[in-house]
N, C-alpha and C positions, 0 to 999 in steps of 0.2 A: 537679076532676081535675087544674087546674094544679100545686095545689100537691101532689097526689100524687106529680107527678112532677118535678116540682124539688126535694121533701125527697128522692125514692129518688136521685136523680141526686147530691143533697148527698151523702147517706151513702154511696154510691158511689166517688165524688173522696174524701171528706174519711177516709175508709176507709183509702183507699192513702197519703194524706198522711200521716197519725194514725200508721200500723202500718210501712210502705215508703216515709216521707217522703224517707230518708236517701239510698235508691236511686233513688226516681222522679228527686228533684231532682238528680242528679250524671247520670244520663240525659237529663234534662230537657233542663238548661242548657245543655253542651256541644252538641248537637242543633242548637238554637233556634239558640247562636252562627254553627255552622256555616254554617247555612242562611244568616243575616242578611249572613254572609262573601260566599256566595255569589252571592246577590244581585245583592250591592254591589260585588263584585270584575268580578264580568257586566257587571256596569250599568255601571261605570268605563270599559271597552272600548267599549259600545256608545254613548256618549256622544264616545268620543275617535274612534271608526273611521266612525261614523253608521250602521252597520248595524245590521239589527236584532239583537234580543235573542237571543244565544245562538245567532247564525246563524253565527255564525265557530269555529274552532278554538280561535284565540286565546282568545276572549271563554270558553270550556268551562275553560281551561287556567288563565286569571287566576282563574275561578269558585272554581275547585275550590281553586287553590292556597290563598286568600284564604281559602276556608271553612274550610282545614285549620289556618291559624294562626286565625283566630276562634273554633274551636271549642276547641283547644288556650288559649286566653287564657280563655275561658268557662268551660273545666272549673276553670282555675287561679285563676279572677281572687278567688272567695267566698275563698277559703284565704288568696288575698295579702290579700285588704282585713283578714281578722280577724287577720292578725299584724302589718300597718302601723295598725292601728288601737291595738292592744297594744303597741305600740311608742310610741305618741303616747301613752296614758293614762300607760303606767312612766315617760315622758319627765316628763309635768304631775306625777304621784306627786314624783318626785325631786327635780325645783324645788320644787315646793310644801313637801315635808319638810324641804327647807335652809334656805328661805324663813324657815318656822315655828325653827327653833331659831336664829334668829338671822346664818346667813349671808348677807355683803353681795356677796361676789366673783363678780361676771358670767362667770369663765370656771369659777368650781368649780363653780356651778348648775348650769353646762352639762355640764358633765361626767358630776356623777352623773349630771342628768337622762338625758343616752345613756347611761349604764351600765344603770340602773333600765329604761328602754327597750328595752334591747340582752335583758336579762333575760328582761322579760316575753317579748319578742317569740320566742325560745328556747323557754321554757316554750310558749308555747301551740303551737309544732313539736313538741315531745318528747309534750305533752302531747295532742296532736290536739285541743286546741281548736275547732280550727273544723269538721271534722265532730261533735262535742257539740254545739255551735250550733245547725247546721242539723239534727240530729235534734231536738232542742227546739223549735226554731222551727215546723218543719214538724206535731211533734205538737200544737203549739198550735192553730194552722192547721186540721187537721184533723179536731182535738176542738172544735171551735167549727163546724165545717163539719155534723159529723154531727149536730151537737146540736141546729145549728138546721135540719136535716133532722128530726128525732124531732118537734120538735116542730109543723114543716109536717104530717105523715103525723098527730099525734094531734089535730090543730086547734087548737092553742096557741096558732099564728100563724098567719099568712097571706103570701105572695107581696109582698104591697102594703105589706105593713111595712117589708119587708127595701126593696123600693123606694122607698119614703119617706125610706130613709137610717140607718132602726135597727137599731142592731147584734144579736148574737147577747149579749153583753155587757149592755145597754139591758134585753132580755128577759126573763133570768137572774134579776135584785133580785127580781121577784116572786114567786117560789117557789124556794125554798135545795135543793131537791132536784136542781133545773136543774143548780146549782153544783156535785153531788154527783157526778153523771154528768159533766158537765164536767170537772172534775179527775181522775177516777175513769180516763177517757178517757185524758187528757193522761199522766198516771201508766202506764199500759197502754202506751200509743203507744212512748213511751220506751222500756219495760222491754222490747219486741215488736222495735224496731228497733236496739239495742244485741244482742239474741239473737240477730238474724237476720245483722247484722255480723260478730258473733263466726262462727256457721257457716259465711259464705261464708269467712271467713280460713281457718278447720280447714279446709277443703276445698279451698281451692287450696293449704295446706299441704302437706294429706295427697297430693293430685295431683304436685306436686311432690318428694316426697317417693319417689314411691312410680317417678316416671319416672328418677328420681335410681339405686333401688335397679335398677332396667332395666339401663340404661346401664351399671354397673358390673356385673352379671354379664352382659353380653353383651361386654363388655371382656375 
């Protein structure tokens, strides 16, 4: 019965990860930050005032302020790490390519390197890179979540696997069908969460669009 209900409960989560990774996690994260904001901005006060927790004005007022830049840094922070990240890789690219053909000069290194940098880092803005990421990520995530749910529910595995330390991954080598649905999965998740991206855009488009056409004929 346990692992009846830790495979439905897998495919459950790894469902919404796989298909709605894209939205769970920008939901998610910002949330969680706020909350940690809050907290800790609380707990600041009530450490400095000695009163208890959240018994002041103050202590509501630092909470919340605190949550609201935490949670704003949260939403923001995945998108900054993957363009300072791309920015560091264009940076090693561009040394590394001066490097290789022969460049000795410490400041022209440097230069491409932050151009190559400056580059990448651009592209992956224009390019939305880092929500592609996190849809991939999260469909990975997910299809490995349900899978090794499926196989909880058909008796493949057991509960005491997964807590032993073996992955969904580990499982898999033994039957390539595993791998079939697995990717099959991961392939879906994407294709599901890029479709469902695109309709919320047309539909705050079309929303905006259509309060746009309001506005000018009541003009």
């Amino acid at each position: 019965m346990k692992d009846v209900i830790v495979g439905i409960v897998a495919i459950l989560v790894g469902a919404l990860f796989c298909f709605r990774g894209w939205l769970a996690m920008r939901l998610v994260i910002p949330i969680w930050g706020a909350f940690a904001g809050f907290v800790l901005g609380a707990g600041v006060i009530q450490g400095w005032t000695g009163d208890g927790f959240l018994s002041t004005t103050l202590s509501w007022v630092v909470g919340i302020v605190v949550g609201l830049v935490f949670g704003v840094l949260a939403y923001l922070y995945y998108e900054v790490s993957v363009i300072v990240a791309m920015a560091f890789i264009g940076f090693a690219i561009g040394v590394g390519v001066m490097s290789a053909i022969g460049v000795t000069w410490s400041w022209v290194l440097v230069i491409v390197g932050i151009a190559v940098g400056l580059v990448l880092a651009w592209f992956s803005i224009i390019s939305d890179l880092p929500t592609g990421l996190l849809m991939a990520l999260t469909a990975l995530g997910g299809a490995s979540a349900i899978t090794g749910g499926v196989m909880l529910l058909v008796n493949r595995v057991n509960v005491d696997d997964f807590a032993n330390g073996t992955t969904t991954k580990d499982l898999l080598k033994d039957n390539p069908w595993w791998y079939v649905l697995y990717i099959g999965l991961v392939i879906a998740g994407v294709g599901a969460q890029i479709v469902f991206r695109e309709k919320i855009e047309r539909s705050l488009r079309d929303t905006w669009t259509d309060q746009g056409g309001r506005h000018i004929r009541s003009a």
